[in-house]
NUVEX-336845 format. One record per residue (C-alpha): residue number from 1; residue in one letter; x, y, z. Coordinates in steps of 0.1 Angstrom, whole numbers, plus 5000, padded with zeros to 4 digits. Example, Ala and Ser with C-alpha at 12.3 -4.5 7.8 and 13.67 -1.06 7.14 Angstrom:
2
<site 1,'A',<5123,4955,5078>>,
<site 2,'S',<5137,4989,5071>>,
***
This chain:
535
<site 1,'X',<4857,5168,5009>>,
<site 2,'X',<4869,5172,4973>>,
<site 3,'X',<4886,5146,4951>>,
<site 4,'X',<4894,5171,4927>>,
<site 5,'X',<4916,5188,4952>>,
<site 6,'X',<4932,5154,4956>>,
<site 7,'X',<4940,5151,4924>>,
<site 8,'X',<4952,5186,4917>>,
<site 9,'X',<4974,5180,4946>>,
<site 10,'X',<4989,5146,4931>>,
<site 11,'X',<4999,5163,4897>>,
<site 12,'X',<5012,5195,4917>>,
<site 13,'X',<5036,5168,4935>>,
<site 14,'X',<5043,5148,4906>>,
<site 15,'X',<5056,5182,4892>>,
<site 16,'X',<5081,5183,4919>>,
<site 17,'X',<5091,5144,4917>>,
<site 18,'X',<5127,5148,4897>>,
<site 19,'X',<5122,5111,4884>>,
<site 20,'X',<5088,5119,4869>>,
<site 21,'X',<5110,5144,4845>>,
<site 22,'X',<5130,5117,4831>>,
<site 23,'X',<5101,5094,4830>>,
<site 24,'X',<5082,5121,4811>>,
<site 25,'X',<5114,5118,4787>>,
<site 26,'X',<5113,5082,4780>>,
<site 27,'X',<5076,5075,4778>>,
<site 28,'X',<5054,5090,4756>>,
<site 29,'X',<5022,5086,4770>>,
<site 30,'X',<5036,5107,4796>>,
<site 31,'X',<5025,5140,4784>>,
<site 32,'X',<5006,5168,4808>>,
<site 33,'X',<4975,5166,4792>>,
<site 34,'X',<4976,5128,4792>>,
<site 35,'X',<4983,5125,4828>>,
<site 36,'X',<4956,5154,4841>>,
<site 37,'X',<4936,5138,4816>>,
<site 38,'X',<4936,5100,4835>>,
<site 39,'X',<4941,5117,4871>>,
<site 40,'X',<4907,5136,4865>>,
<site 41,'X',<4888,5107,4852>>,
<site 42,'X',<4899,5087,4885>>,
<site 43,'X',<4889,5116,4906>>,
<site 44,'X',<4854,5112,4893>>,
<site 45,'X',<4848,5075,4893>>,
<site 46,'X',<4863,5072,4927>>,
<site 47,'X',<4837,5100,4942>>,
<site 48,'X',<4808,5088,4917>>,
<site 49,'X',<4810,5054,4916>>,
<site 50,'X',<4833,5043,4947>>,
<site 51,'X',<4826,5068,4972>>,
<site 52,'X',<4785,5059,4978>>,
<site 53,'X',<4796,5024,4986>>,
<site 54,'X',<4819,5031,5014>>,
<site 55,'X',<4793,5033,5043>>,
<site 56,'X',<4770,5006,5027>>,
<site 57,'X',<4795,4987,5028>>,
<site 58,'X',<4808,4990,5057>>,
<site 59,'X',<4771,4988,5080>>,
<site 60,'X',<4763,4954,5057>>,
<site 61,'X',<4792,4939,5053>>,
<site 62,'X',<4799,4907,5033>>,
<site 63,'X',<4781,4876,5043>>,
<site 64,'X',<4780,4838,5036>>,
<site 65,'X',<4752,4825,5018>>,
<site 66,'X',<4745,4783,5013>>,
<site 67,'X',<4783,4782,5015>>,
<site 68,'X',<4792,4811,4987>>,
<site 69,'X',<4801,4849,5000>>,
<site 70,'X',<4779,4874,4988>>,
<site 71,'X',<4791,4912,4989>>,
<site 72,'X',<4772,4944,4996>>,
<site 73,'X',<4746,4955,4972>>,
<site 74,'X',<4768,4976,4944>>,
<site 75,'X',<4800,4960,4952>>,
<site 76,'X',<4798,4940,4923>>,
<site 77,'X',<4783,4963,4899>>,
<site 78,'X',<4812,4987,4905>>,
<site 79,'X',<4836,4961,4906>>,
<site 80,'X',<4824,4956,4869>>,
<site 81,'X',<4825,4991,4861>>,
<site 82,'X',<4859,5000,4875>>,
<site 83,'X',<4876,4970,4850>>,
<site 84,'X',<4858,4981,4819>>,
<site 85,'X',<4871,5016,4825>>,
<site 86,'X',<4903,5002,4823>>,
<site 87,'X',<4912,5008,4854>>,
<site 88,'X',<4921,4974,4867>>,
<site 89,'X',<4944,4963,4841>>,
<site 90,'X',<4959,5000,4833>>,
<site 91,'X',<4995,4993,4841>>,
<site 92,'X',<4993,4953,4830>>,
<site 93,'X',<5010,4945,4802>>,
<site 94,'X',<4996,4954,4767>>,
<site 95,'X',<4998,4916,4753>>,
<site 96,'X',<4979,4906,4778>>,
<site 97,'X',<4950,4933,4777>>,
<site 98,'X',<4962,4961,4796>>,
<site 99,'X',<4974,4997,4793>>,
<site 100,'X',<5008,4992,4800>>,
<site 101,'X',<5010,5024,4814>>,
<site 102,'X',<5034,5034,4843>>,
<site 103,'X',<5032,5024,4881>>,
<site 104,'X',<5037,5060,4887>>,
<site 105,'X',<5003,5068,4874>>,
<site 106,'X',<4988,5037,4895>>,
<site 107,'X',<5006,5054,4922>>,
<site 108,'X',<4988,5085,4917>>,
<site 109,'X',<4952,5068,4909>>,
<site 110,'X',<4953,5046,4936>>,
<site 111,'X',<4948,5066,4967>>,
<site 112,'X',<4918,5086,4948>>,
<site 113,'X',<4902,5050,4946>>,
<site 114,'X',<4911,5039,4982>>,
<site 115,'X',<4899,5072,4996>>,
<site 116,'X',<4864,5059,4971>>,
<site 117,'X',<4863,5024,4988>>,
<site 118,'X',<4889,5011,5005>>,
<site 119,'X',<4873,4980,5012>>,
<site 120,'X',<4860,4970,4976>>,
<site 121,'X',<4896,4983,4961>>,
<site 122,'X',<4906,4950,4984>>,
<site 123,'X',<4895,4925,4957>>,
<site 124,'X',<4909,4947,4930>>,
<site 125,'X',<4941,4955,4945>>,
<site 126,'X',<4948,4914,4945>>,
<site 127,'X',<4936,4905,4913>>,
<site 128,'X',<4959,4932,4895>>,
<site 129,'X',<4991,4922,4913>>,
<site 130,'X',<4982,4887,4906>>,
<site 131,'X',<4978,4894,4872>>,
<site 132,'X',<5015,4906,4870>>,
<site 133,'X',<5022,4878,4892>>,
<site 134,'X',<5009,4856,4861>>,
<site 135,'X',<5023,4874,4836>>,
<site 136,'X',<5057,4867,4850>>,
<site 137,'X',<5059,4836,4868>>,
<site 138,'X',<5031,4815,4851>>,
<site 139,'X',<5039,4792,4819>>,
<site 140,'X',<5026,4803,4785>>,
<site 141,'X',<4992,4791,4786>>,
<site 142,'X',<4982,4798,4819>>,
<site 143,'X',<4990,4835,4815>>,
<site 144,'X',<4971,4837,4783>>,
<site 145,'X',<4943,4822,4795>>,
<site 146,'X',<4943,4836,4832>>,
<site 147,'X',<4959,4873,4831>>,
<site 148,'X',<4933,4888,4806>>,
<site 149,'X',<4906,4873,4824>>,
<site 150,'X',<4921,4891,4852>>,
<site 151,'X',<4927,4927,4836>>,
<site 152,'X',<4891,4925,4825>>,
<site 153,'X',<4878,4917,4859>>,
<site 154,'X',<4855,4889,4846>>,
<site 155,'X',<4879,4872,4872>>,
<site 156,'X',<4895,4874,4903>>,
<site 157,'X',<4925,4863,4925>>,
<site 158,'X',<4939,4867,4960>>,
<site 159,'X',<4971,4863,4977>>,
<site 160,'X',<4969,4826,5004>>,
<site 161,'X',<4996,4827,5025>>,
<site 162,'X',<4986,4824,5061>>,
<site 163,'X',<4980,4793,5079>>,
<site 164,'X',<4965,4796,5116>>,
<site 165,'X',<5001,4777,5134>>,
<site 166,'X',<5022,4799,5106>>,
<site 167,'X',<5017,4840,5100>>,
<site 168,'X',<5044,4857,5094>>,
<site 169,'X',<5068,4825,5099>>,
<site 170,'X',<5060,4812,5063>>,
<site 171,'X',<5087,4787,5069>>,
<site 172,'X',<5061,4764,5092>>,
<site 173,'X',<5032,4762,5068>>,
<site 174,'X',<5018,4733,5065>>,
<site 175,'X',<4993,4730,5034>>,
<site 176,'X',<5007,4703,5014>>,
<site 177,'X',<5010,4697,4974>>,
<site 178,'X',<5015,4665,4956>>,
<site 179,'X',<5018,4655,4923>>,
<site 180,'X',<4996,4628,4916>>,
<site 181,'X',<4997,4612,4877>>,
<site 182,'X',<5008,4642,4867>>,
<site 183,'X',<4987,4668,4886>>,
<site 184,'X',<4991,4687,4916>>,
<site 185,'X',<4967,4681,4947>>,
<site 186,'X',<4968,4707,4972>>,
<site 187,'X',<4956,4704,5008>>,
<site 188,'X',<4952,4720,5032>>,
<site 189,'X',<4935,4753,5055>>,
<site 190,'X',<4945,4792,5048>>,
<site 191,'X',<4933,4818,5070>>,
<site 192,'X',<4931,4864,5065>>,
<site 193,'X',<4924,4858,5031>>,
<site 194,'X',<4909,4886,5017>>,
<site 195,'X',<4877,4880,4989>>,
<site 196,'X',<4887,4846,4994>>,
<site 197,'X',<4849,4841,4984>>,
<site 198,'X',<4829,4863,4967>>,
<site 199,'X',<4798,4870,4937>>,
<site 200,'X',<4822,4899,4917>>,
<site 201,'X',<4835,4874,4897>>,
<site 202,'X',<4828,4842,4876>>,
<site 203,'X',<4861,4824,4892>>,
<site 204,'X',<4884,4829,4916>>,
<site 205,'X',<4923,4822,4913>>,
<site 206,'X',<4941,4815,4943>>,
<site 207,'X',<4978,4825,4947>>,
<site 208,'X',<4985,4801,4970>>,
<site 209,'X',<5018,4790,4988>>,
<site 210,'X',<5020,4748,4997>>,
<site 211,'X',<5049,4729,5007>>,
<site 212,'X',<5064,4703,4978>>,
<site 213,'X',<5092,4686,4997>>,
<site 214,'X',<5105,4678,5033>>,
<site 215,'X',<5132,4706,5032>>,
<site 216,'X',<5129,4728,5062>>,
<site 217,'X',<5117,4764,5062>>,
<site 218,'X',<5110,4778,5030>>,
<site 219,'X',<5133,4762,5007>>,
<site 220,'X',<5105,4734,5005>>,
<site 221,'X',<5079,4756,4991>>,
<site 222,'X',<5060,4764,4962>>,
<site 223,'X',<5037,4788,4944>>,
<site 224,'X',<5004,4778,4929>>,
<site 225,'X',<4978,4785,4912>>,
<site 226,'X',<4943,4772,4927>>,
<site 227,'X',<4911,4780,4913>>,
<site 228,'X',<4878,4776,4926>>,
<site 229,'X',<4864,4763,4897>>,
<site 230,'X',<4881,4736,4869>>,
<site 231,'X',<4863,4732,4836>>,
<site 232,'X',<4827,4742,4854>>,
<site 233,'X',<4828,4721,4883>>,
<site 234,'X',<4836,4729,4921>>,
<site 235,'X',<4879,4724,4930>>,
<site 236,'X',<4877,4714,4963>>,
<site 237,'X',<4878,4749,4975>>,
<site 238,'X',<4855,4762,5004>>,
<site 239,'X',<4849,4792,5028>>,
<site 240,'X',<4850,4779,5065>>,
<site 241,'X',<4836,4817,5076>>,
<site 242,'X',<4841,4852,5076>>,
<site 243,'X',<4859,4866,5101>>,
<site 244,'X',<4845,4892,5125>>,
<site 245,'X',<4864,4923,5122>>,
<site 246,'X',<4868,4960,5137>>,
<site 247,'X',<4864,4974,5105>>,
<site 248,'X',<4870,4968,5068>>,
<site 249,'X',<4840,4950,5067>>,
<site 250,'X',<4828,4957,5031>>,
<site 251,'X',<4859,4927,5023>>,
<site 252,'X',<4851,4893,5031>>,
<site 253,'X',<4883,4883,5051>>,
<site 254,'X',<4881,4846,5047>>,
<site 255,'X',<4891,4810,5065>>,
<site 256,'X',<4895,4789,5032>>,
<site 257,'X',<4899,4752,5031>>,
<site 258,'X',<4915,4730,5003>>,
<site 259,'X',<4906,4697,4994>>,
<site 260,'X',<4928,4680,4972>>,
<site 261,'X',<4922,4710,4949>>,
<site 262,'X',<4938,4708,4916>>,
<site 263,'X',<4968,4738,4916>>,
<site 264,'X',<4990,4746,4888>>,
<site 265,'X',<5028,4755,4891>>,
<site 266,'X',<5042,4786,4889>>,
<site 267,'X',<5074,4793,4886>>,
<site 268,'X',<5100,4762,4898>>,
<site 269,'X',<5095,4742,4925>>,
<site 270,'X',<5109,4752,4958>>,
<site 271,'X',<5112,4793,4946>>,
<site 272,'X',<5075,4800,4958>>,
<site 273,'X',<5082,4825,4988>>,
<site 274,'X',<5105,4845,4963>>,
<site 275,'X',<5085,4843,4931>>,
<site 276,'X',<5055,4853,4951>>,
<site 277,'X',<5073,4885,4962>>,
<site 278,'X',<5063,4899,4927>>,
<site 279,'X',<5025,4901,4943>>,
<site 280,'X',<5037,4909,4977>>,
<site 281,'X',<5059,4940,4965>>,
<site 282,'X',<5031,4955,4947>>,
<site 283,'X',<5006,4952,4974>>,
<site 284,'X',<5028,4968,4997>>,
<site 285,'X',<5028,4998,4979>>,
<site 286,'X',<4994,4995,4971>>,
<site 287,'X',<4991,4996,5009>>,
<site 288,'X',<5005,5030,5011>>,
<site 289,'X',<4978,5044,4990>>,
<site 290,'X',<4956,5025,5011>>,
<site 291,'X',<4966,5050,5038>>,
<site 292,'X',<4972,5076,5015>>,
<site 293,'X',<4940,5078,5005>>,
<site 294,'X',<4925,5074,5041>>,
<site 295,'X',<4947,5105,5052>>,
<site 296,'X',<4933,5123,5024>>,
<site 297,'X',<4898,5124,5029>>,
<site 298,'X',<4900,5127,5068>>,
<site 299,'X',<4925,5161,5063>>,
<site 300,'X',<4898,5170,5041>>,
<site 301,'X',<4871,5168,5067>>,
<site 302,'X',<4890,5183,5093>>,
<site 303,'X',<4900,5211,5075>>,
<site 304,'X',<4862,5216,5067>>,
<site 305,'X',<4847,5215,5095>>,
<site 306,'X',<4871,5238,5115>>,
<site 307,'X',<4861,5263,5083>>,
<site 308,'X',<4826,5260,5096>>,
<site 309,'X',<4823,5251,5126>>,
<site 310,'X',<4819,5281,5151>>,
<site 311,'X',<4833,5282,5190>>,
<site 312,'X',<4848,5311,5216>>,
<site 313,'X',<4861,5341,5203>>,
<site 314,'X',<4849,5375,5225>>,
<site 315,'X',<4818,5370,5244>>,
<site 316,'X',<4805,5400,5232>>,
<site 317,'X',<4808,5389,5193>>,
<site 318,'X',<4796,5360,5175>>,
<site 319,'X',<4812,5330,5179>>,
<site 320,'X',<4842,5320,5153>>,
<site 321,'X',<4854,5295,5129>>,
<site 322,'X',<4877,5275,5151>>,
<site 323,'X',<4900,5270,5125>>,
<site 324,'X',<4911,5303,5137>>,
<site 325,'X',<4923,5288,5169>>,
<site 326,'X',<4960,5290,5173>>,
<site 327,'X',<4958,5251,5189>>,
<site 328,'X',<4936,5242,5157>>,
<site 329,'X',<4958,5256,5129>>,
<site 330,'X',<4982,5233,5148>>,
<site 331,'X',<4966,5202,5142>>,
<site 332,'X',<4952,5211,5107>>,
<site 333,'X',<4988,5217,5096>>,
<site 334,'X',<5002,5183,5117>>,
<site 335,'X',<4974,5160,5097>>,
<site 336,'X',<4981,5178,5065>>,
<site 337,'X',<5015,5180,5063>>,
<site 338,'X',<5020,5142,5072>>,
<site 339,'X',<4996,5133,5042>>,
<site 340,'X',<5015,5158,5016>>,
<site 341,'X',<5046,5141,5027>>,
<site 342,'X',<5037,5110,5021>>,
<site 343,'X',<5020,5115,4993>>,
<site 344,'X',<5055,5129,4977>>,
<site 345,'X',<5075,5100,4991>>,
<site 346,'X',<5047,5073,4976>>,
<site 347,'X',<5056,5091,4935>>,
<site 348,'X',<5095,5095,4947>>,
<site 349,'X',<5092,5057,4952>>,
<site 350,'X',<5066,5047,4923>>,
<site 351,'X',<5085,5067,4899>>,
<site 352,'X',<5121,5054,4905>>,
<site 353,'X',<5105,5016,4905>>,
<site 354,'X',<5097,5026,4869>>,
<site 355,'X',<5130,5038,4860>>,
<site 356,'X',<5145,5010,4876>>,
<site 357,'X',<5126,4990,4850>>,
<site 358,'X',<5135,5010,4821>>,
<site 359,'X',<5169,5020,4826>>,
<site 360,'X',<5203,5006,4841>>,
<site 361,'X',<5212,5033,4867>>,
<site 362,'X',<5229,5017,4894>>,
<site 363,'X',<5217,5012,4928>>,
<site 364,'X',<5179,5024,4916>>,
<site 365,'X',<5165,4986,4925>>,
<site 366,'X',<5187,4990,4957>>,
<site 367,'X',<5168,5021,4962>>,
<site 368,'X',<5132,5012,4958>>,
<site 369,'X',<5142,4983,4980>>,
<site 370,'X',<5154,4999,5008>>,
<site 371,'X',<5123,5030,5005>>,
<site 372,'X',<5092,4999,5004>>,
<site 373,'X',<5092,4989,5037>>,
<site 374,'X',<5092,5027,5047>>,
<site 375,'X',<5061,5037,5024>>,
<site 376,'X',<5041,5001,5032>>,
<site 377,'X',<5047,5012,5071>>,
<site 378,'X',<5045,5049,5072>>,
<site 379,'X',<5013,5049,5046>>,
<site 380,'X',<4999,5031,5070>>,
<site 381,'X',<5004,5048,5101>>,
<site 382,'X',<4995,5079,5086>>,
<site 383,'X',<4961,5066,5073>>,
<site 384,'X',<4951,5060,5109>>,
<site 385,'X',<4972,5091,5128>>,
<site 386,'X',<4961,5115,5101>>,
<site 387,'X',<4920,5099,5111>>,
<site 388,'X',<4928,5098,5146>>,
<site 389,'X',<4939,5135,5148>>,
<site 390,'X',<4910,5145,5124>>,
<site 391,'X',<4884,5129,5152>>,
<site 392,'X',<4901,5152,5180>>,
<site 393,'X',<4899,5181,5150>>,
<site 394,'X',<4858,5173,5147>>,
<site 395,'X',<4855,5169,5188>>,
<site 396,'X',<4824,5144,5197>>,
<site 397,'X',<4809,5148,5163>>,
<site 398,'X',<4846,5129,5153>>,
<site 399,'X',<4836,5103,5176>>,
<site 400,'X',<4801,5094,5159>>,
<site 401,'X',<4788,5081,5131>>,
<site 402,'X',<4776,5111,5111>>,
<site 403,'X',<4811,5113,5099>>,
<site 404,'X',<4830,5089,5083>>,
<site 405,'X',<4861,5093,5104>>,
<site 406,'X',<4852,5067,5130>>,
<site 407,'X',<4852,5040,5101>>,
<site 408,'X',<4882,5051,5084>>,
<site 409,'X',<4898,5051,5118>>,
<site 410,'X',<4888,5014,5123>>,
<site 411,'X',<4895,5004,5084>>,
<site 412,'X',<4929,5021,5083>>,
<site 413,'X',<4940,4996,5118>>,
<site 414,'X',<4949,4966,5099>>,
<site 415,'X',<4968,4983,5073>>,
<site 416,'X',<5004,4984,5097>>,
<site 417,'X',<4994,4947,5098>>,
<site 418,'X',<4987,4927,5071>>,
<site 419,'X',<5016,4930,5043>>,
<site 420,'X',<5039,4925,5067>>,
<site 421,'X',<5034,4936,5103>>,
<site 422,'X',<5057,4969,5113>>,
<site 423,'X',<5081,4952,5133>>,
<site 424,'X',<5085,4927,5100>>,
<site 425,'X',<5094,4949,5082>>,
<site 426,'X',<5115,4972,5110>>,
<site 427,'X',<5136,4938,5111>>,
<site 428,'X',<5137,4931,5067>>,
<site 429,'X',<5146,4973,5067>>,
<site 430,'X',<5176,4969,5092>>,
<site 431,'X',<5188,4931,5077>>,
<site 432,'X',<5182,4928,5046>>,
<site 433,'X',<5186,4965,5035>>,
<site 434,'X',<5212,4975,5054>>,
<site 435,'X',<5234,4947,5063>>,
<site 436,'X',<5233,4921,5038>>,
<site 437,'X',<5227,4945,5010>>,
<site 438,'X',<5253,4968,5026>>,
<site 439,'X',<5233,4999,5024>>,
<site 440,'X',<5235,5001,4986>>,
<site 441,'X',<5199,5015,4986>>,
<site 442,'X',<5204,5038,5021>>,
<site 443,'X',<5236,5055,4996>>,
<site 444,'X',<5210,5061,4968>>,
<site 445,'X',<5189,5078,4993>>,
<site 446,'X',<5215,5101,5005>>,
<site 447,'X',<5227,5108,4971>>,
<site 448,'X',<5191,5113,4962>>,
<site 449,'X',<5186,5140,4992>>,
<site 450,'X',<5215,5158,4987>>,
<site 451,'X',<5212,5166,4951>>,
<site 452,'X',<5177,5180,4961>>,
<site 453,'X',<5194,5200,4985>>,
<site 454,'X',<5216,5219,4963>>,
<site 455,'X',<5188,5226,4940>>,
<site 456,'X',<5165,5243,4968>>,
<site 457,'X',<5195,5262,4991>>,
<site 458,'X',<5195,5293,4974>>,
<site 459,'X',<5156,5294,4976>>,
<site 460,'X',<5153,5276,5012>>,
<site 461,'X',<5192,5280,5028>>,
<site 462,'X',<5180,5275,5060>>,
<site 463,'X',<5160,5244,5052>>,
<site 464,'X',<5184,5225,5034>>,
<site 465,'X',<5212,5234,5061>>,
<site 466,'X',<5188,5217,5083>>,
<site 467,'X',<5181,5190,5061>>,
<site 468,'X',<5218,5183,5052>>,
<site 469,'X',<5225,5176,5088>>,
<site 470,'X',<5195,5152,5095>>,
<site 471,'X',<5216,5137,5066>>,
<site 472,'X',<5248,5136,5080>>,
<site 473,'X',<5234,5124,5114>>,
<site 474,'X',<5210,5095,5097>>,
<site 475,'X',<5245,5086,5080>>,
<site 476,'X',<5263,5080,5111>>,
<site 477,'X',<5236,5066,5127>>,
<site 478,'X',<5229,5037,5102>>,
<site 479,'X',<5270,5036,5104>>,
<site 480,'X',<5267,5024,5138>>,
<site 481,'X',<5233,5003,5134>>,
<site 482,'X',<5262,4983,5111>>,
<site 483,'X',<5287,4980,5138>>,
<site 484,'X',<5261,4958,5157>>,
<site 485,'X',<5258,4928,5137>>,
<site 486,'X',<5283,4919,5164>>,
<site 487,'X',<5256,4923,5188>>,
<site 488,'X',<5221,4908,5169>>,
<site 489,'X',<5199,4910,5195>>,
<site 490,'X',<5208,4945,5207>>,
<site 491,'X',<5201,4954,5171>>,
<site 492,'X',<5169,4941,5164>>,
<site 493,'X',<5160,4957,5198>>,
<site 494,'X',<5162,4987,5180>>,
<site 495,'X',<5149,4980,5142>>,
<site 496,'X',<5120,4996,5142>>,
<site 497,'X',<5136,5032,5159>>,
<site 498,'X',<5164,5029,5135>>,
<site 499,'X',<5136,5024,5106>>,
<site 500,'X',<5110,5052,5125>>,
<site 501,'X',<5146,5075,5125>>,
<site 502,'X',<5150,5069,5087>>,
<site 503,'X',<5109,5079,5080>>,
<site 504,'X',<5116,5106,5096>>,
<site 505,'X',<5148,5117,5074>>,
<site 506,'X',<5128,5109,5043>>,
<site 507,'X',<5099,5129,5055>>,
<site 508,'X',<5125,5158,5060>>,
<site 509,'X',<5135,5158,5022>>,
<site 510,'X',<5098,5153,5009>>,
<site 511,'X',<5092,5183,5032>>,
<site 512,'X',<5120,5202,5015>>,
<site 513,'X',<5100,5193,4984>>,
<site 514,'X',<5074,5206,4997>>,
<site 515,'X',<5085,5237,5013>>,
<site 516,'X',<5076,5229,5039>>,
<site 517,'X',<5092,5248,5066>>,
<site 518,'X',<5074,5238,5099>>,
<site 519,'X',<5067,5203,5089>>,
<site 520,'X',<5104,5196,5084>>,
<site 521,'X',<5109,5217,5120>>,
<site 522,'X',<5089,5185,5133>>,
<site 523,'X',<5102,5159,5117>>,
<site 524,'X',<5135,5163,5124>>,
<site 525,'X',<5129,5164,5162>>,
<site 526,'X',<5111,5135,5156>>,
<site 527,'X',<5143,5122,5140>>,
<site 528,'X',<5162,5132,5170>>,
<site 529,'X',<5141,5110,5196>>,
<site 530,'X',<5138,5080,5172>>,
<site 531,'X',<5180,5086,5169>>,
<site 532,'X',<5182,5086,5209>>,
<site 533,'X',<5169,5054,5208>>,
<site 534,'X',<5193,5034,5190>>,
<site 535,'X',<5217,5046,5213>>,
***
């Protein structure tokens, strides 16, 4: 297993990413040595300080102790040390204590640190996007006072959405907020919410939803602000318990309970849902890397192992590698080629949200719309498919616990759920970004993909013919997914195979990228059977 290799492969990829070029171009801090420079230095704190903390945490877990969570041993210490390396706050804005340095470069940190501790990156992963949530939403003196608490990581914040009669219908929560001479009460019981509780940090800020007025749905909703702790002295915030999970149990996933807590506004009243996608967006790229970073380290070990471990070959001869195995090389190539492609479609997307924020090109928001549901959903099946087909790799061993591949198997599950279950996002992917927004973003795409295509057909003619129809078909496809707004419910029937359909059309131009010949043999027939049924 090597993090270096990781990171070598990250800033071979990033070469290849066309945006990163004119990012390069418009940000100095940009520059080659720069960028190996912070990749490297991720690479080592996530295997020196991250990586020891994985198991431990995951055969302690987090507990609840006289009513307060308390983390694995080390969780907080490196919790500390990962903010005063900078790492927390590095692409938070400079005013407010961070780096200010681009998402692409989170982008390409983040899965080494996943890969570390997956489950301790839970608490840091909220507490940054909350911090830009802050930074944007909250008035002047809360995000002075709050957001470079945050970027230092002296404290923390989560994301409190969930209610147990209202998951992914946000629209029938019930936690209430009323303004009461001049304050704002909040009460009411949230439920998933991760390091809702914990000892890393001196206070705890919750990013909480509540409803304001009568007005059905969402439009009577608002986003606060809801420590733990006002001027020294308990909110009315406590822990109900921790919830027994399959894995990811290194992050206290917490039943919270509000009390009349005191809860600033953010934003204006009745916009919370919205305002609050600022976190929501970030964390579903951030879940991406999650898997990213997963699928790296088990293609690693599956790789390995078939290196060294020895079976068959002629009787009368030693036994050999079985990476030499025509049915091995198979599955060695299938697990690494998914994580190489998704690793190029996480910087395609992380780099164009950048340049959407720094230049005007049109249709380049449409576009990093229309690609986030794809890399929150596909990251995270391929963080469990790439560990699933790394246990059949490793055999029985796979299948015990002197490998790690059983617990990222089990910590990788939840990741196609929380964010956004798949079929959420199947039906925001086929709604939102295609019919309502007209498939502004899905025309960015192919634009995107065929300009690749005219640079690599003189080098890979064959390939980009292929890819260029995969093209033309996803086009007419997505042409008749619009025809059926007539017909909703035969649509939505088919979301997620028109969404799995356009994975596997992007996964055919990162594998272009790549060269990658076979791959983007087998993802276009996987393109062909998720086309078939939209039919």
């Amino acid at each position: 297993m090597s993090f270096e290799d990781q990171a070598n492969r990250t800033l071979d990829l990033l070469a290849l990413t066309p945006g990163w070029h004119r990012l390069k171009e418009m940000r100095e801090d940009c520059d080659d040595e720069t960028v190996v420079a912070i990749v490297g230095e991720a690479a080592n704190f996530a295997e020196g300080i991250l990586a020891p903390l994985n198991t431990v945490g995951d055969r302690v877990g987090a507990r609840v102790v006289d009513g307060r969570v308390k983390t694995p041993d080390g969780f907080t210490d490196a919790f500390r040390q990962y903010a005063e390396a900078g790492w927390l706050g590095m692409d938070v804005p400079e005013e407010f204590g961070g780096q200010a340095v681009p998402l692409t470069l989170h982008a390409a940190c983040a899965p080494l640190f996943e890969r570390g501790c997956v489950a301790l990156m839970m608490a840091a992963g909220s507490t940054r996007a909350a911090a830009h949530l802050l930074a944007e939403t909250a008035d002047e003196a809360t995000a002075n006072e709050w957001v470079p608490k945050l970027a230092a990581g002296e404290w923390a914040a989560t994301i409190c959405i969930s209610e147990p009669e209202a998951g992914s219908d946000v629209g029938r929560l019930r936690t209430k907020a009323e303004l009461q001479n001049g304050e704002w009460l909040i009460t009411g019981q949230k439920i998933w919410i991760s390091f809702g509780d914990h000892d890393m940090a001196t206070r705890i800020g919750h990013c909480l939803l509540a409803r304001t007025n009568s007005q059905p749905g969402t439009r009577g909703i608002s986003l606060f602000l809801v420590p733990n702790f006002v001027d020294g002295q308990p909110n009315g915030v406590s822990v109900d318990r921790i919830e027994e999970k399959m894995g990811l149990h290194g992050s206290p996933t917490c039943a919270m309970r509000f009390d009349c807590a005191r809860g600033v506004l953010l934003g204006k009243e009745g916009r919370g849902l919205p305002q609050l996608f600022t976190m929501i967006e970030l964390m579903r790229l951030l879940t991406g890397c999650q898997g990213l970073g997963i699928a790296s380290a088990a293609a690693d070990i599956a790789e390995d192992y078939a290196r060294e471990r020895r079976q068959g070959g002629p009787a009368d001869q030693p036994p050999v590698p079985i990476a030499s195995h025509p049915d091995i090389r198979r599955q060695l190539h299938e697990l690494r080629s998914s994580t190489e492609i998704m690793r190029a479609a996480v910087l395609e997307l992380a780099t164009a949200m950048d340049l959407a924020q720094l230049e005007a090109e049109p249709g380049l928001e449409d576009f990093c719309g229309w690609m986030l549901p794809l890399i929150k959903s596909f990251g995270a099946e391929t963080g469990f498919d790439v560990a699933h087909r790394a246990i059949q790799v490793l055999g029985g061993a796979g299948f015990t616990r002197d490998w790690p591949l059983e617990q990222y198997l089990r910590d990788s599950r939840v990741m196609t759920i929380y964010e956004g279950t798949t079929g959420m996002q199947a039906l925001d992917f086929l709604t939102r970004r295609l019919w309502r927004d007209e498939g502004k973003g899905l025309s960015v795409f192919l634009q995107k993909a065929r300009e690749e295509v005219d640079a690599y057909s003189a080098e890979h003619p064959e390939a980009s013919e292929a890819l260029l129809t995969v093209l033309d078909d996803f086009e007419a496809l997505s042409e008749r997914m619009m025809a059926m707004q007539s017909d909703p419910d035969a649509a939505l029937y088919r979301a997620d195979a028109y969404m799995r359909a356009a994975w596997a059309t992007v996964s055919a131009w990162m594998a272009l990228r790549l060269s990658e010949i076979r791959a983007a043999e087998r993802v276009t027939a996987e393109f062909a059977f998720h086309s078939a049924l939209c039919k």
